[in-house]
N, C-alpha and C positions, 0 to 999 in steps of 0.2 A: 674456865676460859683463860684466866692469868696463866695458870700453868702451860696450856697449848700453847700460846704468846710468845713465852719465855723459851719454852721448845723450837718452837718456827724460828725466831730470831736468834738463839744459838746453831743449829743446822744451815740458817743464812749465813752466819758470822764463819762458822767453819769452811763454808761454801767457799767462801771470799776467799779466806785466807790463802784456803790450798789449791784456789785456781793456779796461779801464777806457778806457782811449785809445780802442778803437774801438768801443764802445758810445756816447760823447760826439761822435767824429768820423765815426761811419756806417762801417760792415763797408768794410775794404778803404781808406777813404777816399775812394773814389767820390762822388759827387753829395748827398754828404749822411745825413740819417739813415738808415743801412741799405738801401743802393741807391736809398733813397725819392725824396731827391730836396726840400731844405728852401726852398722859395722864395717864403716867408712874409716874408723883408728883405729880397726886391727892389724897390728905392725906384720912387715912383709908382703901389704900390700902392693905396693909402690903406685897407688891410686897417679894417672896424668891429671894432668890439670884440667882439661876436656871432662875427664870422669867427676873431678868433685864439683863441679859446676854443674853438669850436668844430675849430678844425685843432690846436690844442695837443693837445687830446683824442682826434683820429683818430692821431697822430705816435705820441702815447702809448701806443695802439690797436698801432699798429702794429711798435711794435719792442718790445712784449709778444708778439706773434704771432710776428714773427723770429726772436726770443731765442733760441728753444729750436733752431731750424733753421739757426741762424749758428751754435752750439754744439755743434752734432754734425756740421757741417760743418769748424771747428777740429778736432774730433776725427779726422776721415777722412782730412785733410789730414797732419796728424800720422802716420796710421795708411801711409799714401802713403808717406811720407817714410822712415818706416821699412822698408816693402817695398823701397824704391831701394836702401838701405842694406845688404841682405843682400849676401852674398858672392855670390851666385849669383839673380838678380832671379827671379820665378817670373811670366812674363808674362800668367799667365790671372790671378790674383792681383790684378796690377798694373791690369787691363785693366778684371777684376770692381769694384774699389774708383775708381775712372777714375767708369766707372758710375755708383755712387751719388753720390760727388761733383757731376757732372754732372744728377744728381736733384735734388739737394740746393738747385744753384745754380738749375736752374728753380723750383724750389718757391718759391725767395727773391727772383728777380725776379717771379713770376708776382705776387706778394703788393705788391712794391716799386710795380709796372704799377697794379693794383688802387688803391694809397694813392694814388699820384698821380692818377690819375683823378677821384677823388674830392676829391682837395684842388683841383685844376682846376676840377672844377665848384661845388664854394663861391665864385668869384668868378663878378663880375658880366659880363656881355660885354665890358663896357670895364677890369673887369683882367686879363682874360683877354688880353687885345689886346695893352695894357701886359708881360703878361709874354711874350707874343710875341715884339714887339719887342727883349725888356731883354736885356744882355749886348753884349760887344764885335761893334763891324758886323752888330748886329741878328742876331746869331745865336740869341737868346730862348730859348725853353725846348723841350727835346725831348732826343732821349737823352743828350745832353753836358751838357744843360743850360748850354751857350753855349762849352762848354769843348773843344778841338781835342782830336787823337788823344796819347795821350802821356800824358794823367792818371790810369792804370790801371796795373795790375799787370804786371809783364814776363810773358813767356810763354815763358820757360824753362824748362828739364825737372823744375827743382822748385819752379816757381810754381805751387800748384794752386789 
């Protein structure tokens, strides 16, 4: 029972810490705010001032809308991790909460898809173009957002 304890209240402890960090650096560290994807200071823009106000305002929008589904997905993840942690793993358990995790993250990309889209179509065709092109060897914007395989989470048995 000490031991689970000391488990719970380090997984709480870590909780704490790295809220703050990944509400600022986008869940996971991914592509930006919250899966979103922030490509508002890719130079050659020339964002108007109309546009960043209005995309400040969608971002805003939008990881108000996340919050709460990045936050019970922490929690599942957690709740995960303790199921591995039993002495004897109970695999429908494991399988059930798999699951919702896997709910969780569609619901948070479906939402991520959506912002982008929308920040996408507030530019003009020619920064649309622009952001195309931008990133290393014109690899521009799309699900890496110009970024190779490798900038994501491991996919180990307790990366969930």
């Amino acid at each position: 029972m000490k031991k689970l304890t000391i488990i719970l209240a380090v997984i709480l402890f870590a909780a704490l810490v790295s809220s703050p960090a990944m509400a600022q650096r986008g869940w996971g560290g991914h592509m930006g705010p919250a899966y979103g994807g922030d490509f508002t200071t890719a130079p050659g823009l020339n964002l108007t001032a109309e546009q960043k106000t209005k995309m400040d305002a969608l971002r805003d929008s939008f990881l108000k809308d996340a919050k709460p589904l990045q936050d019970e997905l922490y929690s599942k993840q957690g709740d995960m991790r303790l199921l591995w942690l039993e002495k004897k793993p109970d695999q429908a358990k494991i399988a059930a909460m798999q699951k919702e995790i896997r709910a969780l993250r569609d619901q948070i990309q479906d939402k991520a898809m959506n912002y982008r889209l929308t920040m996408f179509s507030m530019l003009t065709p020619e920064q649309q173009d622009t952001l195309r092109n931008y990133g290393p060897a014109g690899r521009g914007f799309g699900p890496s957002m110009g970024r190779g395989p490798g900038h994501g989470r491991g996919m180990g048995m307790m990366s969930y």
